[in-house]
C-alpha positions in Angstrom: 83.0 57.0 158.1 84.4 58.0 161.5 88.4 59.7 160.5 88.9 61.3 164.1 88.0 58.2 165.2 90.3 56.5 163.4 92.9 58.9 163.9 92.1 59.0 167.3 92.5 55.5 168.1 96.3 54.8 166.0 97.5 58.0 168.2 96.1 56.7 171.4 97.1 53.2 170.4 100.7 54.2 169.8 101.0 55.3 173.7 99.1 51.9 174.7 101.1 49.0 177.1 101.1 46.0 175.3 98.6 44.8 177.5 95.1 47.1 178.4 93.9 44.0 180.7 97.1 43.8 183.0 97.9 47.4 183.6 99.8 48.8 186.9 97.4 51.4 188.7 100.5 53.7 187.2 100.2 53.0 184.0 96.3 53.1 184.2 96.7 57.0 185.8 98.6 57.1 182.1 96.1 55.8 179.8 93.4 57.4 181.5 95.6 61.0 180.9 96.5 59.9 177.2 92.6 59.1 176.9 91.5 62.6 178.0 93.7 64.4 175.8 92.4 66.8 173.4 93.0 65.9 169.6 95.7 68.4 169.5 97.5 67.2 172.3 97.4 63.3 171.2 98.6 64.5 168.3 101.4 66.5 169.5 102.6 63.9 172.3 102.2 61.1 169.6 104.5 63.3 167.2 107.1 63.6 170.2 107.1 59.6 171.0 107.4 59.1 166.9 110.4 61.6 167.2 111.8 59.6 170.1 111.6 56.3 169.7 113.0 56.9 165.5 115.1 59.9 166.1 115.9 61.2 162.9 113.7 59.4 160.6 114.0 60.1 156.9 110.5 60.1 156.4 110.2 60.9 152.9 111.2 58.2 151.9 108.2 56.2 152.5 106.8 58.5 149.5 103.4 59.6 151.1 101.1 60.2 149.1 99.2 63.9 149.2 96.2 62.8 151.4 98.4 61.4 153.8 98.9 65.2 154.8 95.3 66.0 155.0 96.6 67.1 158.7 98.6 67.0 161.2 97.1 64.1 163.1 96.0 62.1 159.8 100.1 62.4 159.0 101.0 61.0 162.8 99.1 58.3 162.0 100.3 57.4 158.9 103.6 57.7 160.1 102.8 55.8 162.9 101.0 53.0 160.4 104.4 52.8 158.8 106.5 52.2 161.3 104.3 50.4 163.7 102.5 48.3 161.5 102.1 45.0 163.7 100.3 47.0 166.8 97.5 47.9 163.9 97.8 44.6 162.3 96.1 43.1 165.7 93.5 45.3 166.2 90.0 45.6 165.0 88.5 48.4 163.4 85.0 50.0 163.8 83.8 52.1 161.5 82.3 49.0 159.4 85.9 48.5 157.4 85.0 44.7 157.5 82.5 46.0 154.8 85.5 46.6 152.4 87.2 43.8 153.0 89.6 45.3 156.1 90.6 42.6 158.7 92.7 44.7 160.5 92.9 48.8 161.9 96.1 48.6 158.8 93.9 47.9 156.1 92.9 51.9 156.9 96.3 52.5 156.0 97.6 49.9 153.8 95.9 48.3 150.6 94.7 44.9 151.7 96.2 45.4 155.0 99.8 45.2 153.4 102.4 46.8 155.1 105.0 48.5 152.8 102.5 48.4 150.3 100.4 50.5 148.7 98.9 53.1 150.9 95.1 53.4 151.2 93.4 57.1 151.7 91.0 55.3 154.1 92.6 56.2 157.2 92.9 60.1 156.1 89.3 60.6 155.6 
């Protein structure tokens, strides 16, 4: 199992255009900075766009569960699971997930790729 890879890719996902393919040589200059970005920093900027774009987000109540706070970027990404739950729902994951049953990057982070369900430690370790 790869978790900073995981982690890695929700965070770097969350910053993403909708499109990769048809990026301005702007936004590529942007997603080649986001891409380069330490595991610190992704998490930090990633916890600044969550606060942003759901300005004051009563996050407990999605009732997290412990391992969801494993660390700081493992809880960005659950946060970020939660709230943007179609972007993972489209993309594949790759740290052999399909194994278990995963179809999706949310099945990490949801019970049988549920949104609003269940949460699944997968994506925390």
């Amino acid at each position: 199992m790869f978790p900073g890879k995981i982690i890695a890719g929700v965070l770097l996902l969350f910053f993403m255009t909708p499109s990769v393919f048809a990026m301005s040589k702007e936004e590529k200059k942007e997603f080649d900075r986001i891409a380069n970005l330490s595991m610190p920093q992704l998490t930090a900027e990633a916890a600044k766009a969550l606060e942003n774009k759901y300005p004051g987000e009563e996050w407990s109540a999605y009732n997290f569960p412990q391992f969801v706070y494993t660390n700081d970027s493992t809880e960005i990404a659950y946060k970020i699971a939660a709230k943007e739950p179609v972007l993972l729902s489209n993309i594949f994951c790759y740290c052999f997930c399909e194994r278990m049953g995963h179809e999706s990057l949310l099945s990490c982070f949801f019970k049988e790729g549920k949104a609003g369900g269940e949460f699944d430690p997968h994506g925390s370790r």
